[in-house]
Each structure stands twice: as structure tokens, then as C-alpha cells.
C-alpha positions in Angstrom: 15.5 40.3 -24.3 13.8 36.8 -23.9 13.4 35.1 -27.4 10.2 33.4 -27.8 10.0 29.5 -28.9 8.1 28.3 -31.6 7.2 25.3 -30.1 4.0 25.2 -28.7 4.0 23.8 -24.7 3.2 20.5 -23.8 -1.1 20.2 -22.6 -1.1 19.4 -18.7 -2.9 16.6 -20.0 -0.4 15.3 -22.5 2.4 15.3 -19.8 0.1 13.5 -17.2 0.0 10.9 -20.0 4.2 10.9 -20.8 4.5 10.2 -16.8 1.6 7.4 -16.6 3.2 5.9 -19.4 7.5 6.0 -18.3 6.2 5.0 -14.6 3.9 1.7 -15.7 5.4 -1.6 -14.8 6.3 -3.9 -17.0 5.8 -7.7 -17.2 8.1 -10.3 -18.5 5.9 -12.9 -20.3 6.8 -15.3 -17.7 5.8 -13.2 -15.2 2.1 -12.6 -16.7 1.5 -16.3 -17.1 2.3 -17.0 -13.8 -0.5 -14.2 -12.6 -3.3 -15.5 -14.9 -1.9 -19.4 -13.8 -2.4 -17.8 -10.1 -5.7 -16.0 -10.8 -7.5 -19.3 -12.6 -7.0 -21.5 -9.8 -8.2 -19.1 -7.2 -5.3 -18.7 -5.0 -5.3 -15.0 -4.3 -7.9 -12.2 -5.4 -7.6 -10.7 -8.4 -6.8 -7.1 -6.5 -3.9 -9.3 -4.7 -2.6 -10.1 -8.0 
């Protein structure tokens, strides 16, 4: 006989959400300066960025 958890399963949403958030890049803080330095003076598009 299978025992049954009591633990309710994870939404479809909430685990959407858990692999947005582990796969999203992340930025040093030089890194984002030197996108908003490149963005204010125009170099490349902001979708390029």
C-alpha cells in the first residue's frame, strides 16, 4: 500500500515561479553600471543591452 503525504503539491504556478527565479541572470554591480553607462550615451538599443 502507497502512504499518502501530507504535504500539499506544489501549484503549476508556484513552480513556474521557483524556475523563473533559479534561471534569472544575475548582475555584478559593475556590470549594471556599465549597461546604464552604455544605455545613456546611446551606443546600443536598449533591447541590445
Amino acid at each position: 500500500m502507497k502512504m499518502k503525504s501530507n504535504q500539499p503539491k506544489a501549484s503549476a504556478e508556484q513552480v513556474v515561479k521557483d524556475i523563473r527565479r533559479a534561471t534569472r541572470r544575475h548582475y555584478s554591480t559593475e556590470d549594471k553600471i556599465r549597461i546604464v553607462q552604455s544605455g545613456l550615451r546611446g551606443e546600443d538599443s536598449i533591447a541590445a543591452l
